[in-house]
Structure formats: C-alpha cells, structure tokens
C-alpha positions as CSV (number, residue, x, y, z in Angstrom):
1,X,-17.3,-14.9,12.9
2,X,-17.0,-18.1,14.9
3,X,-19.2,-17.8,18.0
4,X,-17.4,-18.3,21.1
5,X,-13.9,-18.4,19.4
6,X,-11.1,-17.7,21.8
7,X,-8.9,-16.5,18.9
8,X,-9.3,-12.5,20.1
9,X,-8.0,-11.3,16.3
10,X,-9.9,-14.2,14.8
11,X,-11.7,-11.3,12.3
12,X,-7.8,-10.2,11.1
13,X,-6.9,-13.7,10.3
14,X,-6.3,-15.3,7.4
15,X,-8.3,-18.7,6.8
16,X,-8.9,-20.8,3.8
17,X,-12.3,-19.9,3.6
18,X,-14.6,-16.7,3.4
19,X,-17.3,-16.3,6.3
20,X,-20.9,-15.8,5.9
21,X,-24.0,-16.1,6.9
22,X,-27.1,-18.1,6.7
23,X,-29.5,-15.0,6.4
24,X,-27.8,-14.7,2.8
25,X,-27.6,-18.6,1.7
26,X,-24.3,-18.2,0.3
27,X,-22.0,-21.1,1.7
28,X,-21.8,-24.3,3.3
29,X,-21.7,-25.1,7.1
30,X,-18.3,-26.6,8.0
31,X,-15.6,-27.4,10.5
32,X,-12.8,-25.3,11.0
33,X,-9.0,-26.2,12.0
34,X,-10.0,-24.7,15.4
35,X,-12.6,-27.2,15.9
36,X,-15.1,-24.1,15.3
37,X,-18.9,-24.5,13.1
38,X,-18.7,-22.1,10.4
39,X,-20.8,-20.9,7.7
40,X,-18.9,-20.3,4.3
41,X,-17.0,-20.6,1.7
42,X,-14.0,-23.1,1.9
43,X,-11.3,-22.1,-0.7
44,X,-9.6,-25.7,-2.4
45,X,-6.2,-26.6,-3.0
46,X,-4.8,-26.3,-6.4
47,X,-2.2,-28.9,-7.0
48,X,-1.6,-29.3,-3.2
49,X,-1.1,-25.6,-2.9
50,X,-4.8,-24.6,0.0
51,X,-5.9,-21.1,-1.1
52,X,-6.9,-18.6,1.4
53,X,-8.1,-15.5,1.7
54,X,-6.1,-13.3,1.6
55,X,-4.6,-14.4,-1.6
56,X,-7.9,-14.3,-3.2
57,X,-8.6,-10.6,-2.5
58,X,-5.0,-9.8,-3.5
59,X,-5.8,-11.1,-6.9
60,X,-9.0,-9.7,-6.7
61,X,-7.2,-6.0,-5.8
62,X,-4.5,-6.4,-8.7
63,X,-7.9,-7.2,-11.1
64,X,-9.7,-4.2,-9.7
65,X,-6.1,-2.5,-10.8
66,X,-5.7,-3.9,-13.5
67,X,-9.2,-3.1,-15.3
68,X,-9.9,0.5,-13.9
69,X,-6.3,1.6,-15.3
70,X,-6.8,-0.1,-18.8
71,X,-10.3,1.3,-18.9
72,X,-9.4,4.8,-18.0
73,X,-5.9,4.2,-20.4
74,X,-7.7,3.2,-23.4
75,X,-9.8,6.5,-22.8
76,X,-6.9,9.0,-22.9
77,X,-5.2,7.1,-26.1
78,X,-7.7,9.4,-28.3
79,X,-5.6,13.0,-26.9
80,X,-9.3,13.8,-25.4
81,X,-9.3,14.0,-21.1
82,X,-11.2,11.3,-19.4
83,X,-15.2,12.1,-19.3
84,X,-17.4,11.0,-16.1
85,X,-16.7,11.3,-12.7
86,X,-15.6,7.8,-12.2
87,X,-12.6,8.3,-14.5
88,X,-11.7,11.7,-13.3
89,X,-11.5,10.0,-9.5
90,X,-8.9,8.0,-10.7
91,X,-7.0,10.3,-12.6
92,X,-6.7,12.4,-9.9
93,X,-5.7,10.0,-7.9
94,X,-3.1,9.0,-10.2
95,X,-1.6,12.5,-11.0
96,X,-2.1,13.7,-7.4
97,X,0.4,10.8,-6.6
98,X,2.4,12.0,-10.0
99,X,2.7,15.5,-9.5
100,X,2.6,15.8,-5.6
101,X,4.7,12.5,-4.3
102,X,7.0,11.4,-7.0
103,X,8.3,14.6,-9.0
104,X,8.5,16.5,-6.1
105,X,10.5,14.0,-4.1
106,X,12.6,12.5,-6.2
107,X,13.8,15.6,-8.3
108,X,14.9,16.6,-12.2
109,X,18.2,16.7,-11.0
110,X,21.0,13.9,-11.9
111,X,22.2,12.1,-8.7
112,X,21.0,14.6,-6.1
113,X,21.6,17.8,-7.3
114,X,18.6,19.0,-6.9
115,X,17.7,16.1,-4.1
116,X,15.6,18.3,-1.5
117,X,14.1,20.9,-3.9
118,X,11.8,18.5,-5.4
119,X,9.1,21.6,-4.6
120,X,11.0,24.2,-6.6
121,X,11.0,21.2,-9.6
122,X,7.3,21.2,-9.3
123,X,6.9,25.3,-9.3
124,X,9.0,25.3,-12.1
125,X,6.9,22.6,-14.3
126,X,3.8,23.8,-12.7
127,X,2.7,25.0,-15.9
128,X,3.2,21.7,-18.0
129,X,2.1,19.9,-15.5
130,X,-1.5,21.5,-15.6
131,X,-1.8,21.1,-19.5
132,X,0.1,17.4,-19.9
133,X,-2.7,14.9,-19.7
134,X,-2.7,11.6,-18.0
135,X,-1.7,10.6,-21.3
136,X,1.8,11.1,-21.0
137,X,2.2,8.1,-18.4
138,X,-0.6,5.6,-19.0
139,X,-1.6,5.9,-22.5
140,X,1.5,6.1,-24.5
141,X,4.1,5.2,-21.6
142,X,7.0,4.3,-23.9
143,X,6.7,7.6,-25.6
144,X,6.3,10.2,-23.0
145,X,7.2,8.5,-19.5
146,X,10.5,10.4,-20.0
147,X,8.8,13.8,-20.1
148,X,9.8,14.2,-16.3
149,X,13.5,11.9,-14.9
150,X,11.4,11.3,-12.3
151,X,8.4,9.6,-14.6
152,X,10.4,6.3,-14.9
153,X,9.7,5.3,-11.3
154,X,5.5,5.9,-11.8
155,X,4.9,2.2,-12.5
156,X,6.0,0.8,-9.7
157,X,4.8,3.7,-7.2
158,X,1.6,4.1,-9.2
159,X,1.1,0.1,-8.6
160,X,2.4,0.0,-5.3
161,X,-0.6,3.0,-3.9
162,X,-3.4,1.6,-5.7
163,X,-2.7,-1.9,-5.0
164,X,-2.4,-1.0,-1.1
165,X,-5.7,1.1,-1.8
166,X,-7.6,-1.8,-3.1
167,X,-6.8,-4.3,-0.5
168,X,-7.7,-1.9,2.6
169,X,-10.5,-0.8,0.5
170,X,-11.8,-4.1,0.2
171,X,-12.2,-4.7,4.0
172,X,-15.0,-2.3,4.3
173,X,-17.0,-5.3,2.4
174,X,-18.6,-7.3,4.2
175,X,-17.7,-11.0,4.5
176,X,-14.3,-9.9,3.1
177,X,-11.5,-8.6,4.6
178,X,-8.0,-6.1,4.4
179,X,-4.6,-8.5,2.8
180,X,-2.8,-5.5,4.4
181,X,-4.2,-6.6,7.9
182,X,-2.1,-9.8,7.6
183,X,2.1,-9.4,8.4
184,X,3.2,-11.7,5.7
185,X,1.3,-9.4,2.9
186,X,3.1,-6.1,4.3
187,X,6.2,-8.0,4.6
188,X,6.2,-9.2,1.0
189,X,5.3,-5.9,0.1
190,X,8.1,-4.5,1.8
191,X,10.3,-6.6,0.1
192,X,9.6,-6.1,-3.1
193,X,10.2,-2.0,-2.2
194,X,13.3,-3.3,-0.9
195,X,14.0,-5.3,-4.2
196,X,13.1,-1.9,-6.2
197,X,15.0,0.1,-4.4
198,X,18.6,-2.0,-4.9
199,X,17.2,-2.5,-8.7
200,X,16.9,1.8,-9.3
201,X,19.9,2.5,-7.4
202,X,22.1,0.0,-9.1
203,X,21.0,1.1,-12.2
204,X,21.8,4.6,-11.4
205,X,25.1,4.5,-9.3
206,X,26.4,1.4,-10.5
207,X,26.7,-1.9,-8.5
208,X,29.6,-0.6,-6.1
209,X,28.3,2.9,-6.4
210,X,24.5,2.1,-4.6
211,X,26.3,0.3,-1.4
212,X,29.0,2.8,-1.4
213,X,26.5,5.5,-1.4
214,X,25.2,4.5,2.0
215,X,27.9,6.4,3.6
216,X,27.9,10.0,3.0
217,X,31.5,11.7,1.6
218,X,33.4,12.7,4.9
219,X,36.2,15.2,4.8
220,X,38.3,12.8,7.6
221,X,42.3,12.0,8.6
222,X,43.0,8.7,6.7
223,X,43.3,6.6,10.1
224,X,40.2,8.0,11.8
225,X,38.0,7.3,7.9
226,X,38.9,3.9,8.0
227,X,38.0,3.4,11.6
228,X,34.5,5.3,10.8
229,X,33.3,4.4,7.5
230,X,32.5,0.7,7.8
231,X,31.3,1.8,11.2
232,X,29.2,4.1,9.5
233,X,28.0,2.0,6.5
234,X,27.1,-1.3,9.1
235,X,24.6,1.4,10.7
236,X,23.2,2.7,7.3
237,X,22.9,-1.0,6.1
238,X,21.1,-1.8,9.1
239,X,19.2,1.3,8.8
240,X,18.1,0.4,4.9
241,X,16.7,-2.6,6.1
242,X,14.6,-1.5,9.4
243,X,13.3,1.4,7.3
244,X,11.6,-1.4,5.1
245,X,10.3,-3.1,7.6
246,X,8.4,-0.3,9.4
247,X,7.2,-0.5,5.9
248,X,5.4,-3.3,6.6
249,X,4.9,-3.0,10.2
250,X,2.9,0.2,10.1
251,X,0.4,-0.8,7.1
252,X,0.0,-3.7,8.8
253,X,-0.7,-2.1,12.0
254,X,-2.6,0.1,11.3
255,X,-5.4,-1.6,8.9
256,X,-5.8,-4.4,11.8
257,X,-6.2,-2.0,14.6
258,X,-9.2,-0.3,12.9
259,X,-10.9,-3.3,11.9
260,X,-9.6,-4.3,15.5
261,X,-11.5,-1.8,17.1
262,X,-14.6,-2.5,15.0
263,X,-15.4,-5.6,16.0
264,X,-15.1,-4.7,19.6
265,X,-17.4,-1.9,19.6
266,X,-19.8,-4.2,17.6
267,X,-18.8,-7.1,20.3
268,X,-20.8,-5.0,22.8
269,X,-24.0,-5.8,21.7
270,X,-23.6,-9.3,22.1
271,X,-22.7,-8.8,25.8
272,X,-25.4,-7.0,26.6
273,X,-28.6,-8.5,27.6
274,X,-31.9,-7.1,29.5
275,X,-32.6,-3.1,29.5
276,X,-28.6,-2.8,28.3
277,X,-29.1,-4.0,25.1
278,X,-31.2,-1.5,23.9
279,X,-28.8,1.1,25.3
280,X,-25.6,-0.6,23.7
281,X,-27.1,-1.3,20.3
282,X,-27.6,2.1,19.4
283,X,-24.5,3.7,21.0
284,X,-22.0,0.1,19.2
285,X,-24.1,1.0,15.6
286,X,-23.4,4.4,15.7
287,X,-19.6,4.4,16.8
288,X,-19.1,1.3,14.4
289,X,-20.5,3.8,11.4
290,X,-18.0,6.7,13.1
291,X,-15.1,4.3,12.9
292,X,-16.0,3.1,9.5
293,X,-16.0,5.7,7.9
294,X,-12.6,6.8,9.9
295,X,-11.1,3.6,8.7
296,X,-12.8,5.2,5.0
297,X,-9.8,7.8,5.2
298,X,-7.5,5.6,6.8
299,X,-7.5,3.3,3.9
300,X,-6.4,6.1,1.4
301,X,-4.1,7.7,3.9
302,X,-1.9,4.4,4.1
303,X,-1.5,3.9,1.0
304,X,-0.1,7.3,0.6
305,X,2.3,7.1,3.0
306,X,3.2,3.3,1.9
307,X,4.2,5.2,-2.0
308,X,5.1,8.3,-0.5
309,X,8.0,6.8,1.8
310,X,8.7,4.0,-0.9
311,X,9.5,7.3,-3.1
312,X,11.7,8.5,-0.1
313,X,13.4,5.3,-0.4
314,X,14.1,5.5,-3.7
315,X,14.9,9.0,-3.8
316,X,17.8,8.2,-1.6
317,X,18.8,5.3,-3.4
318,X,19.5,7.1,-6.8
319,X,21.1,10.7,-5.2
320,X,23.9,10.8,-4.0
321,X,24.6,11.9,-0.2
C-alpha cells in the first residue's frame, strides 16, 4: 500500500497496477495517478484499452474455473467417481449447490406447481440423487442435464458460485485482491442475473407471459382491477430491479468490509511506537489471523447466497404466481 495515502479504501481499489514489495524483488518503483511512489507491477494498455486489476484476477478466476471443472469433468467421463481429495472438494461443492440450492428451489413441477415444495422434490429423488454421479451434469451435459427440469439452469448457477468463489477467494493472496470488492464487478454481475433471469422466463412463459407474470391473478371487480394491476405491476417491476441490485450491493459490501477491517487492525501497528508497539503487534497479528480466517468462510458463504437468491430469482421468473 502507498504510505501516507489519504485514500482511506485505497486497499479495495482498483488500480492498473498490482502492489508489491521490495523484500520480494518483483516489480518496478513507479508513480501513481495520486502522485503516490509505488512498488509494482503496472498493467499496459492493449489497443488503448489500460488493464487493471481487477480484470486480471477476473480472468484469472474464470481460468481457475475453467481448468478445475474440465479436469475434474474429463475424470467422470469414464462412469468411475472422482479419486483424491482435491476432486471430491469440488464435486461436493458442485452437487451440494445441485442438490441443495437449485432442485430444491426451483422445483420438478411445470410453472409453479410444485413452486415452494422444492424440499418434498428432493425427498422424493433423494434416492437417485445419492447414486447419479456428477456425471450427469458435467461430463455428458447434453445427455443427462435433463435428468432433473431443474438441471437446465446448473450452468449458469454452477458458473455464477464458483466464479464469485474464486474472486473472493483470491483476496486472501497477498499482493492481490477480491473483483467482488469493487461495485462495477457486482453490478455487472448483477446484470447478467438480471439478463438470465428475463432469458429463462421468456423462454418459459412466453414474451408477454414473463411481464405479465409480475402480477399475481386477482379475483377483483373490473373497475377496481384496472385501477390495481398496473399499480401493482409498476411496484413488482420496480421490485425485479432493486432485488438485483441488492445483488450487487451486498457481495460488494460485504467482501470490502472484511478486507476493510483488515487493514485497519493491521494499520495499528504502524501507529504505535515506543513500549506500544510491542503490545499492538501481537494483539493486530492475531485479530488479523482471526479475521482472516472469518473472511475464509465469508468468501464461500457469499457466493452461496449470490447463486442461492439468483436461483430465487429465477424460480420466480419461470412459475407462475
């Protein structure tokens, strides 16, 4: 971090450049926009386009994606389950999200009927569900994604959770820092759950069907129905859109007030001085590890809730009220 910067959220930024150190001799002394001396890594502009980074780790996140999920896919193409712990992680991961998040919420039932007993789905299919390997959605996807109604909305929720996953994972590295900390990456995020929410619901109630769906069926006297509905469906078009932007305000929020919170309890060493630094280096290294490793858990848990309320969204997109 720049010494002496007056930029309070300086470590949640996003900069064209990764910080370093000296002690490590990876980097470059330079100048930043801020007038600031810092040692690192400047990122260059491809056809007049300045990388930053930000959208470096997001790549680096969809790679990390990308190759673990190939890996462990080309491992279940042979019928056998995935050996090691480092697959199994995954794959439980992946069916936890499966079986626990998307089947359950979203149903078996065709528009709605069974909307809201997404558990008694998954009691019912318990059984299957234990034997069916991974296999049936990564391996041979165009084969046996279908085994569920629910299974044709994995990809995107599947993507969605480990993509979140990677990027908060990748701020406990040092030097490198959480996308998901930065407004702009939750907001683009959000509206691409936005975009895949009007894309399943079309494609399940039909182009006038989905907006027309906003508003539940009322039993009302003509007069007082037309006076209501389009009261009613401004308020649930209003409400579609501030849903997905809590979306991005809470995994945003919540990934830069941990790492926040870090760097203030780490802060307190370099305000000490005398007799009080040896007091406050202990005491900031030791609540830095316990909020590490809460920001550990916090990492996972918001990526859950980004695919389990994405799920919500889409749930209610594709039943109908």
């Amino acid at each position: 971090m720049a010494s002496g910067h007056e930029d309070t959220f300086h470590h949640v930024r996003d900069f064209p450049y990764f910080e370093t150190s000296e002690t490590i001799g990876i980097g470059m002394e330079f100048t930043n926009k801020y007038g600031d001396r810092v040692f690192g890594l400047p990122l260059p502009e491809i056809l007049g386009f300045q990388l930053t980074k930000f959208m470096v780790l997001q790549v680096v996140a969809g790679l990390l994606v990308l190759v673990i999920f190939r890996g462990l896919s080309s491992r279940l193409k042979s019928g056998e389950p995935a050996k090691g712990r480092w697959w199994n992680f995954w794959e439980m991961l992946a069916l936890f999200i499966r079986d626990e998040v998307v089947r359950p919420t979203i149903g078996d039932g065709h528009h709605g009927d069974d909307h809201g007993h997404g558990h008694d789905d998954a009691a019912t299919h318990a059984a299957d569900d234990e034997t069916e390997p991974m296999r049936s959605a990564v391996a041979m996807p165009h084969a046996t994604l279908g085994s569920h109604p629910a299974d044709k909305y994995l990809p995107f929720i599947w993507t969605s959770f480990f993509f979140v996953l990677f990027c908060n994972l990748l701020g406990a590295v040092p030097w490198l820092g959480s996308a998901t900390a930065e407004i702009n990456v939750t907001g683009a995020m959000a509206i691409v759950a936005f975009g895949a929410v009007l894309i399943y619901g079309t494609a399940e109630m039909g182009p006038a069907g989905f907006w027309k769906n906003l508003v539940p069926g009322m039993d009302l006297p003509g007069p007082l129905k037309m006076v209501l509905v389009p009261m009613i469906w401004v308020i649930e078009f209003g409400g579609l859109l501030i849903k997905h932007g809590v979306l991005a305000v809470r995994l945003f929020a919540n990934i830069m007030a941990g790492h926040t919170v870090i760097a203030v309890i780490l802060g307190f060493i370099t305000m000490a001085h005398g007799a009080l630094y040896w007091m406050v280096l202990p005491s900031s290294i030791l609540g830095q590890v316990a909020i590490g490793m809460l920001e550990l858990f916090v990492a996972f848990l918001q990526a859950y809730i980004f695919a389990f309320l994405a799920t919500l969204f889409i749930g209610a997109a594709i039943h109908e009220h």
